[in-house]
C-alpha positions as CSV (number, residue, x, y, z in Angstrom):
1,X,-15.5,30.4,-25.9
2,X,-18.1,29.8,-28.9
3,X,-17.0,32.8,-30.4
4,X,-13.6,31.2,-30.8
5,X,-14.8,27.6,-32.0
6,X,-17.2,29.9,-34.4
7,X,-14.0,32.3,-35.5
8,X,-12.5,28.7,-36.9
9,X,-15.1,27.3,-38.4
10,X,-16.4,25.0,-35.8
11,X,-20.3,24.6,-34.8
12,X,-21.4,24.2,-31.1
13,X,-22.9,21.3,-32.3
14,X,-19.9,19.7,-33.1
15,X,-18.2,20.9,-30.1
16,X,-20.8,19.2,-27.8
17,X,-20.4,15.9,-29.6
18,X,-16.3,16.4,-28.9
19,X,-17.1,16.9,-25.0
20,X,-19.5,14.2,-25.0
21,X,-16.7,12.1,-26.4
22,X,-14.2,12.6,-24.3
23,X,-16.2,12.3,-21.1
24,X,-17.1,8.7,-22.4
25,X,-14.3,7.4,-22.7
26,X,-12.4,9.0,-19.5
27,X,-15.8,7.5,-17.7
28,X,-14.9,4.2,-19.5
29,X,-11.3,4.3,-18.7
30,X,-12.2,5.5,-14.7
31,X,-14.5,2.1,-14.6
32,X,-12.2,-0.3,-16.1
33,X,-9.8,0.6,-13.8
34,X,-11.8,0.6,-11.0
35,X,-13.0,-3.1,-12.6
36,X,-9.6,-4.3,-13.4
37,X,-8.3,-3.3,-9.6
38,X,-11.6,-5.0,-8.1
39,X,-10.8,-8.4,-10.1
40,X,-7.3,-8.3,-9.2
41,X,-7.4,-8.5,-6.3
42,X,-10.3,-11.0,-6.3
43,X,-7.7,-12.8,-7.6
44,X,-5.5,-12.4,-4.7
45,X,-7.3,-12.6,-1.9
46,X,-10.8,-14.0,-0.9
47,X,-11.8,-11.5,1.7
48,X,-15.0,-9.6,0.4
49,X,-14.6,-6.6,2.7
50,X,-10.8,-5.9,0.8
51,X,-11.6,-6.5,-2.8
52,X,-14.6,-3.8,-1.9
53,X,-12.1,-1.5,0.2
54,X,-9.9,-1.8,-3.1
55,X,-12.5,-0.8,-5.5
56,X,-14.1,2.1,-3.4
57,X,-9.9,3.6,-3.4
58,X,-9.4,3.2,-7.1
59,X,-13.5,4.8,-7.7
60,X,-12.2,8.3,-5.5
61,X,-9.1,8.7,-6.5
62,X,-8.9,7.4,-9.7
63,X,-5.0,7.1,-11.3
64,X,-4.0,7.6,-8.2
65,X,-5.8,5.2,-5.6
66,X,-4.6,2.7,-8.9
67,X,-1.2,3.4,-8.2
68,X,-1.5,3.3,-4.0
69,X,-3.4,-0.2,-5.0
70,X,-0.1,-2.1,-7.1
71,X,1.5,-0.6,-4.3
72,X,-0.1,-2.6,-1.5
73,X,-1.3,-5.5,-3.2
74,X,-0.6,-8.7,-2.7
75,X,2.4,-10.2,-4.3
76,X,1.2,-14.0,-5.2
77,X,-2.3,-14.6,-6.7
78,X,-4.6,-17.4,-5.1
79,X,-3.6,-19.8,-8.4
80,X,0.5,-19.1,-7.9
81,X,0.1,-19.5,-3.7
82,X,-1.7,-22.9,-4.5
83,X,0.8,-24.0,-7.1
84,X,3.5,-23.3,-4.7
85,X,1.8,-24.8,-1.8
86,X,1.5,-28.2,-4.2
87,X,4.9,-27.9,-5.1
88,X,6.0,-28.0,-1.4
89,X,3.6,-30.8,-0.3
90,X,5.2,-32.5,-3.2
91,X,8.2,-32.2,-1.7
92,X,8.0,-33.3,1.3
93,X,6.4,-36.6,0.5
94,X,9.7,-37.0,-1.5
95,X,11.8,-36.1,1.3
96,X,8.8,-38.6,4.1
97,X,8.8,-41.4,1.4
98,X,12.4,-41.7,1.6
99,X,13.0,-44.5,3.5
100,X,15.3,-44.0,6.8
101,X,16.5,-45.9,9.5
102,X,14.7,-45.9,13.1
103,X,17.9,-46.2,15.0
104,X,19.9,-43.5,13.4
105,X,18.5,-41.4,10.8
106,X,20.1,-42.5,8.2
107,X,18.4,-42.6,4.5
108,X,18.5,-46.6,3.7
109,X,17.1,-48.2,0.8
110,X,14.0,-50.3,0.4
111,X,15.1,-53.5,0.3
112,X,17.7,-53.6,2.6
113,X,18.1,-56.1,5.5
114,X,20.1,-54.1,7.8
115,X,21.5,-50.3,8.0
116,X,24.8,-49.9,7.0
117,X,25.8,-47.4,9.5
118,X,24.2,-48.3,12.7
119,X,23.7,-51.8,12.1
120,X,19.8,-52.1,13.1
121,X,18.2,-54.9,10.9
122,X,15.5,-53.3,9.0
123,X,13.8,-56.3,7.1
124,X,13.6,-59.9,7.2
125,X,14.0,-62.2,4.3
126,X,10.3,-64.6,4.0
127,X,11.1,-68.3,5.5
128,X,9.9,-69.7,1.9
129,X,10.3,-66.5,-1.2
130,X,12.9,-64.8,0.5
131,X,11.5,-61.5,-0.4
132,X,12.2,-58.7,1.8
133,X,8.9,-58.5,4.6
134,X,8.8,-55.9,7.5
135,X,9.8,-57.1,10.5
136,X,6.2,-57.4,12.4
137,X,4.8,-59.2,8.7
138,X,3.2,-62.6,10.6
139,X,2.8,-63.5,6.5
140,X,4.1,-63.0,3.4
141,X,2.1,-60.7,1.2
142,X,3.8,-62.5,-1.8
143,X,3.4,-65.6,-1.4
144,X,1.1,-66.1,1.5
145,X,3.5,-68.2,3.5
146,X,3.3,-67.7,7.0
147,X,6.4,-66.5,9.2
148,X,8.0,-68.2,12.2
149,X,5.3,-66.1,15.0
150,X,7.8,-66.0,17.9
151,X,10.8,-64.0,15.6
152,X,8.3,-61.4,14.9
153,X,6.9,-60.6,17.8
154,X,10.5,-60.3,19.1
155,X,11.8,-58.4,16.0
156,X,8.8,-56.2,16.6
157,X,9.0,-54.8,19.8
158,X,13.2,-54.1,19.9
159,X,15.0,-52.5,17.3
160,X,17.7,-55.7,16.4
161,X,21.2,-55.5,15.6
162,X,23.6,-57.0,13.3
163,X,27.3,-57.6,13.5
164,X,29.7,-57.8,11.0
165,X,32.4,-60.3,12.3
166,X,34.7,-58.9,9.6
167,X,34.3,-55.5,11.3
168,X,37.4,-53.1,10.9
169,X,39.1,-51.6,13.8
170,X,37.7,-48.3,13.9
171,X,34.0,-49.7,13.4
172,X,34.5,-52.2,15.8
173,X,34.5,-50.6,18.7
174,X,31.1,-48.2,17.9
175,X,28.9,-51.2,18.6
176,X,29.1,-53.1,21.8
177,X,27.0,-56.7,21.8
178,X,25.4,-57.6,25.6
179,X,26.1,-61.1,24.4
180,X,30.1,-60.3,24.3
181,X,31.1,-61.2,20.3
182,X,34.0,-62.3,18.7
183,X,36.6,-59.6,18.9
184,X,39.1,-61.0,16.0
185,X,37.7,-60.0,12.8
186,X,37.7,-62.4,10.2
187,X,37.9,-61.5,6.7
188,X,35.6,-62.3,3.9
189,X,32.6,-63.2,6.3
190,X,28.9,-62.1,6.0
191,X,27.1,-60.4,8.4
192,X,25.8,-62.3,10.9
193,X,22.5,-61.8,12.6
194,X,22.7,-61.6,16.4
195,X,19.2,-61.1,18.3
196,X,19.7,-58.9,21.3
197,X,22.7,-57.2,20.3
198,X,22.3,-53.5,21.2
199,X,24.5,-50.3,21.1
C-alpha cells in the first residue's frame, strides 16, 4: 500500500494525516448523532431510562439504530403535547362558560329571565335596579338592595316556570301548569310568571 501512495508522489506522512482526518470527523458525525437522537428524544419524553435506551441504540449501530430511532419515536414533543393540551382546556371552558339551562340543556344567554324553550325562569330582575340577580341572590351585588327573603328561598330550591298566555297551539300543550292556566291564548301578552308551574 505505501509503495502505491509512494509510486504517486504521496508521503506516509501525509497519508497518516488523511486517515487521521477522516476518523475525526466520522467519530464527530457518530457522536452528534448519537447527541442529536439523546436530545430528541429528551424532548419527547421525560423518562431517563428511554432517552438512555435511545442513545445506547444510536452509539452500536450507528446510521442505522438512527434510522430504527425516527422510526419509533414519539410523534409530539413535550412543548407541542402541552400546547395542545392548553388549546383543549381552552376549549372547554368555552364550551363550560357557556351558559345553559338546568331544565333542559339548552345554551341560554346571560341575562335572560327565563329559557325560551323549556320555560324554567333562570334570573330574577332586583326589587329596586332591576338588574338581572341569580335566583338564590338574598342582595343585590349592584346596588346593595336586599331581595324579598321568602321568593328566594322558594326560587332556590325548585326550578320555576313561566307561561306564556299568548302560547301557540303546538307549544301549548308541551307545558302543563298544576295550577290549571288559561287555555285561550291571548295575543300580544307578556310572559307571565307563575310560581309552581312545572312540566
Amino acid at each position: 500500500m505505501g509503495d502505491i501512495f509512494s509510486s504517486l508522489g504521496i508521503s506516509s506522512d501525509l497519508v497518516t494525516i488523511g486517515a487521521i482526518y477522516v476518523a475525526l470527523v466520522l467519530a464527530s458525525f457518530w457522536l452528534a448523532i448519537i447527541l442529536w437522537a439523546f436530545r430528541d428524544m429528551r424532548s419527547r419524553s421525560r423518562d431517563r431510562v428511554l432517552q438512555l435506551a435511545v442513545a445506547v441504540l444510536v452509539a452500536l449501530l450507528n446510521v442505522p439504530g438512527l434510522l430504527i430511532y425516527l422510526l419509533l419515536r414519539p410523534r409530539e414533543t413535550l412543548s407541542e403535547s402541552y400546547e395542545r393540551s392548553l388549546e383543549e382546556e381552552a376549549l372547554l371552558q368555552e364550551i363550560e362558560g357557556k351558559s345553559t339551562c338546568p331544565a333542559c340543556g339548552q345554551r341560554v344567554q346571560e341575562e335572560w329571565q327565563a329559557c325560551p324553550h323549556c320555560f324554567t325562569r333562570l334570573k330574577k330582575p332586583c326589587v329596586q335596579c332591576r338588574r338581572m340577580l341569580e335566583l338564590s341572590w338574598q342582595v343585590c351585588p349592584y346596588c346593595t338592595a336586599p331581595q324579598s327573603q321568602a321568593a328566594s328561598d322558594q326560587m332556590a330550591g325548585t326550578l320555576q316556570h313561566v307561561r306564556p298566555n299568548s302560547m301557540p297551539e303546538q307549544s301549548r300543550y308541551s307545558v302543563t301548569s298544576s295550577r290549571g292556566g288559561s287555555s285561550n291564548p291571548r295575543a300580544g301578552e307578556s310572559l307571565e310568571f307563575i310560581d309552581g308551574d312545572q312540566y
